[in-house]
C-alpha positions as CSV (number, residue, x, y, z in Angstrom):
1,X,0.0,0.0,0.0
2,X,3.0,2.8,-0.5
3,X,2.5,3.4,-3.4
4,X,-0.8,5.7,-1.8
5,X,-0.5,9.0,-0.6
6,X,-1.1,10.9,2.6
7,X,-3.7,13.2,2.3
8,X,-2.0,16.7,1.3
9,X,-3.9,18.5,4.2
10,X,-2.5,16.3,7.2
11,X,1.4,17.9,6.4
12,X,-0.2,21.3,6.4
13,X,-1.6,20.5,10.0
14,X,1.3,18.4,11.4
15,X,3.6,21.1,13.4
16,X,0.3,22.8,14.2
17,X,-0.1,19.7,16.7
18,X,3.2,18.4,16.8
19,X,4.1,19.1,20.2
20,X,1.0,16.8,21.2
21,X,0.5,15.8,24.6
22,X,0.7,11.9,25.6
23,X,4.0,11.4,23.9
24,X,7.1,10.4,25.9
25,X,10.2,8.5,25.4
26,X,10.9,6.8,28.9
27,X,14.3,7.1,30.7
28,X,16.2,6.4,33.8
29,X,13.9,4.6,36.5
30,X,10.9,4.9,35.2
31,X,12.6,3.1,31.5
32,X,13.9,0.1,33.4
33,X,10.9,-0.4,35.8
34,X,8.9,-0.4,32.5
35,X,10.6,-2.9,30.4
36,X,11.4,-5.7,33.0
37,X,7.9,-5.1,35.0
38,X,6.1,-8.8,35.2
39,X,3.3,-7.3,37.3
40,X,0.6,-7.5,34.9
41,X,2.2,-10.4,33.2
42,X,4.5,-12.5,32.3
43,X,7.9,-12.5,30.3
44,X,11.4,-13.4,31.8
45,X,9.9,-15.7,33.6
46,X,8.6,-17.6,30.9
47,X,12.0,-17.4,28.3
48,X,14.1,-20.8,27.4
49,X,18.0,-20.6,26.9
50,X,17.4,-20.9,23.1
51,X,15.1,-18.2,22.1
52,X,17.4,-15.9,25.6
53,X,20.5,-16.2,23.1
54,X,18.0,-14.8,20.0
55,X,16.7,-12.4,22.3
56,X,20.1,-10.6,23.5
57,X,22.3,-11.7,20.8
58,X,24.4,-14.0,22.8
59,X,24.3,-17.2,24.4
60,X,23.5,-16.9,28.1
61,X,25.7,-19.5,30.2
62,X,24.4,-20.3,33.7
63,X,24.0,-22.9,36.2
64,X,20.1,-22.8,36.6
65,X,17.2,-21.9,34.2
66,X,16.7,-19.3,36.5
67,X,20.0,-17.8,37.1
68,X,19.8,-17.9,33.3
69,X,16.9,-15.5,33.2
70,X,18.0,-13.2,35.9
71,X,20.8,-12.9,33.4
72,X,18.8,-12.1,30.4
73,X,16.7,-9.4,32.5
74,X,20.2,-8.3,33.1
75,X,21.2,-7.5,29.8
76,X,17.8,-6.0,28.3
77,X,18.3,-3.4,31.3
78,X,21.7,-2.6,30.0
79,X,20.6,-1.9,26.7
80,X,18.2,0.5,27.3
81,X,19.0,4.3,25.9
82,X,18.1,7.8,25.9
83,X,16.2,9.0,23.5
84,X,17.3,12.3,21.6
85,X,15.9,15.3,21.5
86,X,15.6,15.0,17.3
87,X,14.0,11.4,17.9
88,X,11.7,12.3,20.6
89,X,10.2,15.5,17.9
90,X,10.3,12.7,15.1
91,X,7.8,10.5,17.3
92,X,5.9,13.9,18.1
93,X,5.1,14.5,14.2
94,X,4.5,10.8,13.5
95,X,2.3,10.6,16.2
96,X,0.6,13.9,15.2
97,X,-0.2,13.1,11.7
98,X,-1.8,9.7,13.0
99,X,-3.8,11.4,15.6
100,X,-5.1,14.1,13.5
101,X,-6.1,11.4,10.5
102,X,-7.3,8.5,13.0
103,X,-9.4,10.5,15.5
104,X,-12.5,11.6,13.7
105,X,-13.0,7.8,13.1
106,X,-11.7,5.6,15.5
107,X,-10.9,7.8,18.6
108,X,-10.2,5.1,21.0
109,X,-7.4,3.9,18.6
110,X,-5.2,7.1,20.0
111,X,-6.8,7.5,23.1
112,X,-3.9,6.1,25.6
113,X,-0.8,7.9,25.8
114,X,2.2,7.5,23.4
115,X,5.1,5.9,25.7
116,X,8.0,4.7,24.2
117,X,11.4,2.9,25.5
118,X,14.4,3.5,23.5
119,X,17.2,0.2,23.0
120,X,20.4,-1.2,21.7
121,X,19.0,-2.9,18.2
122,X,20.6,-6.5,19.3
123,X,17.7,-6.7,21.6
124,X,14.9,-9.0,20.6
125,X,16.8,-8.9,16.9
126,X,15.5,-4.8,17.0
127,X,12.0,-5.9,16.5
128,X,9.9,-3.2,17.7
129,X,7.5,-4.5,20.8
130,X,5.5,-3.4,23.5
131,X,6.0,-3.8,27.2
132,X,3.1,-3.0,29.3
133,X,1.9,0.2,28.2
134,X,5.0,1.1,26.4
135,X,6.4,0.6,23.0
136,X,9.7,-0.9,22.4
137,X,12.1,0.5,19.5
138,X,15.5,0.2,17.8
139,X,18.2,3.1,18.1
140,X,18.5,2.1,14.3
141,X,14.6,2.1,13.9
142,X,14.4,5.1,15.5
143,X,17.1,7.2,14.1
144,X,15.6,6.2,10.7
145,X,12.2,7.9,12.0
146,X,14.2,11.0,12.9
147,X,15.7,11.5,9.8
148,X,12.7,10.8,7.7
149,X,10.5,13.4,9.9
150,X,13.1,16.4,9.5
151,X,13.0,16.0,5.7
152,X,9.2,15.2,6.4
153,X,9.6,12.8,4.5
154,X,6.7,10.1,6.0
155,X,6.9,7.0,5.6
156,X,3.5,4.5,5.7
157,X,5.0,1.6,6.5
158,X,6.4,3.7,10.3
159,X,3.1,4.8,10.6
160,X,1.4,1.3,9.9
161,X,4.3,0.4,12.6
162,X,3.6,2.8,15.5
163,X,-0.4,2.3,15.1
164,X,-0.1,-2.0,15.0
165,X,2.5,-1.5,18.2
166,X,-0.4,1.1,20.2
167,X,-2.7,-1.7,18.9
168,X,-0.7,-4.1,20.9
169,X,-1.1,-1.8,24.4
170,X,-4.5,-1.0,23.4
171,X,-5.2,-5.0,23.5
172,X,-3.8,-4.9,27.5
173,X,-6.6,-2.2,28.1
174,X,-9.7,-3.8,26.5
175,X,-9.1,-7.7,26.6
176,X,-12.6,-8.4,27.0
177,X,-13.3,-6.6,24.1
178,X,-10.5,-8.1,22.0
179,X,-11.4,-11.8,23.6
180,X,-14.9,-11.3,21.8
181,X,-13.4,-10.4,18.7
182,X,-10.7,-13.7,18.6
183,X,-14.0,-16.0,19.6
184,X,-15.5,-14.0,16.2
185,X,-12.7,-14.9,14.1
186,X,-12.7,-18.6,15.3
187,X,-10.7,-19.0,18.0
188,X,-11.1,-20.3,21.1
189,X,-9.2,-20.0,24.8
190,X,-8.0,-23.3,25.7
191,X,-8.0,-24.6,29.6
192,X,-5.2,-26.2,28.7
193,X,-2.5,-27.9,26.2
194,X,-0.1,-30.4,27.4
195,X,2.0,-32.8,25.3
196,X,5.6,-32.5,23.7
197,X,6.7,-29.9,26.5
198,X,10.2,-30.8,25.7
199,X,10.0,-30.2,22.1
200,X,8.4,-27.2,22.4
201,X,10.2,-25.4,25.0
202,X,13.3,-26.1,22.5
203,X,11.7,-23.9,20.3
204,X,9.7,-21.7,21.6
205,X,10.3,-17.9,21.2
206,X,7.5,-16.2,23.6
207,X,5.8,-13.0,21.8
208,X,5.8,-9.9,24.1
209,X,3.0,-8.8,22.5
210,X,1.4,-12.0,23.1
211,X,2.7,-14.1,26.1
212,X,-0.3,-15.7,26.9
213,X,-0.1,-19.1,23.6
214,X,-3.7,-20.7,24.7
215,X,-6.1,-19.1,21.8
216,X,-6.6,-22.5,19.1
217,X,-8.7,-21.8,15.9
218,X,-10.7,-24.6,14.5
219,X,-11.7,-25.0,11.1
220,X,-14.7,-24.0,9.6
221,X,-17.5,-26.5,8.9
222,X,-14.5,-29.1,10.8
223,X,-13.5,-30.7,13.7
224,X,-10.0,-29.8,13.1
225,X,-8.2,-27.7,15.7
226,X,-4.9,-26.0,15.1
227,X,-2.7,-24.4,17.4
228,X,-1.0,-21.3,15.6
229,X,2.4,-21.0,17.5
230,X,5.4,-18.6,16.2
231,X,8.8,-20.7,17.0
232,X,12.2,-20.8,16.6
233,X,13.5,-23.3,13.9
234,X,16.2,-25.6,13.8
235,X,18.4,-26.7,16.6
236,X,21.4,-24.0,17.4
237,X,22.0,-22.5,20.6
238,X,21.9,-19.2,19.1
239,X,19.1,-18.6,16.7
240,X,18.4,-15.6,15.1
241,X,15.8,-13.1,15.2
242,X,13.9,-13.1,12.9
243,X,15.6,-15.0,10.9
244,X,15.0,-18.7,12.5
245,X,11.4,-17.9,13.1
246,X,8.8,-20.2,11.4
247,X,5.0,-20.1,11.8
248,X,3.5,-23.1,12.3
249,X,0.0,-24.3,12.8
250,X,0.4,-27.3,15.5
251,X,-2.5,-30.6,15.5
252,X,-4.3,-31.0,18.9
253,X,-7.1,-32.9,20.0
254,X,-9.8,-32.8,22.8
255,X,-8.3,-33.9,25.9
256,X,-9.9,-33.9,29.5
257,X,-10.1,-30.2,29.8
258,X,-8.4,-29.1,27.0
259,X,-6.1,-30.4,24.1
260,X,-3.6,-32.3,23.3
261,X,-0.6,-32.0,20.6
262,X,-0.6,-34.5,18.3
263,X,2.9,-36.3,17.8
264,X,4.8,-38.0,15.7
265,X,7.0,-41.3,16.4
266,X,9.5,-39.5,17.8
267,X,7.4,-37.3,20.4
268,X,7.8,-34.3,17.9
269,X,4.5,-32.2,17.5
270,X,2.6,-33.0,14.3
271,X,2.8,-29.6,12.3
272,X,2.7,-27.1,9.0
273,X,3.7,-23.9,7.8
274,X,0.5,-21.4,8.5
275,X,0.5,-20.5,4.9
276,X,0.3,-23.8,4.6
277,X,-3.2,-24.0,6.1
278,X,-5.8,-22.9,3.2
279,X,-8.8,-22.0,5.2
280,X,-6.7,-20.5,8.1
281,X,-5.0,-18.2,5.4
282,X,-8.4,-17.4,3.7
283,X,-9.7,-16.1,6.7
284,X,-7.1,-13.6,7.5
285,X,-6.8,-12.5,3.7
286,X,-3.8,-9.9,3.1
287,X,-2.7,-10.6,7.4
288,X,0.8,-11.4,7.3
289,X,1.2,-11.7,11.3
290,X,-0.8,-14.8,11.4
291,X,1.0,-16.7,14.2
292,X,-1.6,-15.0,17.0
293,X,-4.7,-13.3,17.2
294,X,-3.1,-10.3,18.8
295,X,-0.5,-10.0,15.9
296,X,-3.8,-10.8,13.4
297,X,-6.3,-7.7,15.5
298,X,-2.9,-5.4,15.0
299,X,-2.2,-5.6,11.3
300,X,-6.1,-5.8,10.6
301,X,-6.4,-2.4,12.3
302,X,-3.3,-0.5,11.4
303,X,-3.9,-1.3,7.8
304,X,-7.8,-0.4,8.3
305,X,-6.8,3.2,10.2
306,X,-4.3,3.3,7.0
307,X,-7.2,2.8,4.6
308,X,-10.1,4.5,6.1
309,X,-8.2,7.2,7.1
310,X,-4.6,8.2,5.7
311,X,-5.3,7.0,2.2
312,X,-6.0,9.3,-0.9
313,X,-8.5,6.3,-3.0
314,X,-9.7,9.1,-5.1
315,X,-8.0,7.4,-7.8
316,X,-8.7,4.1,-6.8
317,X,-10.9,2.1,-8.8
318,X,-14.0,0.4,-8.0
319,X,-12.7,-3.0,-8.0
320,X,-10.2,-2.0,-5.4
321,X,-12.4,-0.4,-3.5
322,X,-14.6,-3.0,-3.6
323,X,-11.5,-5.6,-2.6
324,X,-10.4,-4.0,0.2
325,X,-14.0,-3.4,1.8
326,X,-14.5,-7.6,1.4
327,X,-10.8,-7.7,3.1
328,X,-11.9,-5.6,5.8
329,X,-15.0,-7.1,6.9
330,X,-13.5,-9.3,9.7
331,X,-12.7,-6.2,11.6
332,X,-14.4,-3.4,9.8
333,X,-17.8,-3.0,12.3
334,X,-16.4,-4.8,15.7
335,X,-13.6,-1.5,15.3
336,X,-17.0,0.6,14.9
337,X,-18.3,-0.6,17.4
338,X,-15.6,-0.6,20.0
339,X,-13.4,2.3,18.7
340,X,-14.8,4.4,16.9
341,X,-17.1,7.6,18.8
């Protein structure tokens, strides 16, 4: 979708609002107690020695699982930054322009405030994330945001990033309402999934913007159930981000309570690519985040507030307008309903 344009009127307006309130770019205390925070849920807690060497660019040697973790918070504290004066005004006019477009629409899209914590890129392979309430980005990513907003310069695909990582904090404030959605698409919140714990623990790599792995989507018109699951592929101790990542859709079956993976001879789960899953893929047409029904609700609704609202379609003919209003429909009237006024 770059090839669009930004409405003409939003860069006449930006530094009109650009000093926005709700932005900030977290530092000192307040940085660290945001990014290694379990309160509301968990993360280090959770992390295997495989997907701790992706995560912080090094293998992590220790003599416990949890020493190993303690070590991994360790490092993610030490890589957090200041941000600069240039970047902090970058976010101000990024955030402005998607304010100003996304507001008269869907006003609870931009409702929560803007917080953002600034790190070394070797963290998480410098893919952007959220922690709590705040968004996590590069000093690469970031400096590139800088640049681009003192030549105002814009660039869709940032702004499809900043509103898809705000999705991801607005999903901690309104799970109910997300929950509903996910049960919608398909899905459904498992009690529980036991069965190849060894396997998968090899190869997991825990989504910060999605910790919590029970949601399982069955079929339409089947008794199939799939587990979608992002994990790390291969066998190294030091995978890369994102590199080694592969999305699967795990088998299960009903078990007392909940499911359980299927497995092959060798105890390995029984598994496929996603986009190897026709009727999985066809429900989450043009979704490339399919791994999770957080990642799905984030890239639905930052490429709907891109659409409905930053878009120039004037030129846009009708069978395109009429393809993207089919591609929209799975999130279309739930985000009128729960965001808009």
């Amino acid at each position: 979708m770059k090839k669009w344009t930004i409405f003409a009127y939003l860069f006449s307006m930006l530094y009109v609002s650009a000093a926005c309130a709700g932005v900030e770019c977290l530092s000192g205390e307040a940085a660290r107690n945001a990014f290694v925070d379990e309160k509301s849920e968990p993360y280090f807690s959770l992390l295997q020695p495989r997907e701790m060497a992706a995560k912080t660019g090094a293998q992590i040697v220790a003599d416990t699982l949890q020493f190993q973790r303690d070590k991994a918070r360790s490092a993610y504290l030490g890589a957090i930054l200041d941000c600069t004066p240039e970047e902090l005004e970058g976010l101000k006019g990024y955030i402005s322009i998607i304010d100003s477009s996304v507001k008269p629409s869907y006003p609870r899209l931009v409702e929560l405030p803007w917080r953002f914590i600034k790190v070394k890129d070797h963290i998480e392979g410098g893919l952007p994330h959220t922690r709590g309430n705040a968004i996590v980005l590069s000093e690469s990513l970031l400096k590139s945001m800088s640049l681009s907003a003192q030549k105002q310069r814009w660039e869709l695909g940032l702004i499809h990033l900043l509103i898809h990582e705000q999705v991801h904090v607005i999903q901690r404030a309104r799970s109910k309402e997300f929950a509903g959605l996910y049960e919608q698409w398909g899905f459904r919140k498992a009690n529980s999934i036991s069965g190849a714990e060894v396997w998968l623990a090899i190869h997991q790599i825990v989504n910060p913007d999605g910790v919590d792995v029970l949601w399982v989507w069955q079929a339409p018109g089947s008794a199939r159930v799939i587990w979608p699951r992002v994990i790390l592929a291969g066998e190294s101790a030091k995978p890369s981000m994102p590199k080694d990542f592969r999305m699967v859709g795990i088998e299960l079956v009903p078990a007392a309570n909940g499911y359980l993976v299927q497995t092959d001879k060798k105890g390995e789960p029984r598994l496929r690519n996603l986009v190897d899953e026709p009727a999985y893929v066809d429900a989450f047409a043009g979704v490339t985040s399919l791994y999770h029904p957080n990642e799905i609700a984030a890239d639905y609704l930052a490429d709907l507030a891109l659409w409905d609202c930053l878009l120039d379609k004037n030129k846009a003919s009708a069978g395109r307008m009429a393809e993207m209003d089919e591609r929209y429909k799975p999130i279309r009237k739930w985000a009128q309903q729960i965001l808009a006024p």
